[in-house]
C-alpha positions in Angstrom: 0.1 93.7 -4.2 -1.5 90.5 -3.8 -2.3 88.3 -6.9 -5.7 87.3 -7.9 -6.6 84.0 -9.5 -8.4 82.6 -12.4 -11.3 81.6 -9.9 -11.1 84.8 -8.1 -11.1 86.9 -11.3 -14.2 84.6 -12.9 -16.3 85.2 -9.2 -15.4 88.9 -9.5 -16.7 89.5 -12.9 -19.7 87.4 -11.9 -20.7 89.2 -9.0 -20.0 92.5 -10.8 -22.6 91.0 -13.4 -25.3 91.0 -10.6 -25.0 87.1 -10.1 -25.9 85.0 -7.2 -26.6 82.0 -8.6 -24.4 79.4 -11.1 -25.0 76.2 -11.9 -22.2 73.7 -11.7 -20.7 71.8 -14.2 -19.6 68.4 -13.1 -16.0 67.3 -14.6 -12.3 67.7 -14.1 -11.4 70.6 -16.8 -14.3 72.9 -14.5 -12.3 72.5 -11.0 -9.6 74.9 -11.1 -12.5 77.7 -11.2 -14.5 76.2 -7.9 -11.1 76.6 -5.8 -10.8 79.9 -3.4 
């Protein structure tokens, strides 16, 4: 089984949500959650 990450769990959720578009959030503590 291969293991999901923070980012990958947060753009799961959002696309389950019915989102295609987010606004970014410029800073350090945010970049964990743009990385594949």
């Amino acid at each position: 089984m291969s293991q999901v990450t923070g980012a990958q769990s947060l753009v799961n959720s959002l696309e389950a949500a019915g989102v295609d578009v987010m606004f970014g959030i410029p800073g350090g503590a945010i970049l964990p959650a743009y990385d594949p």
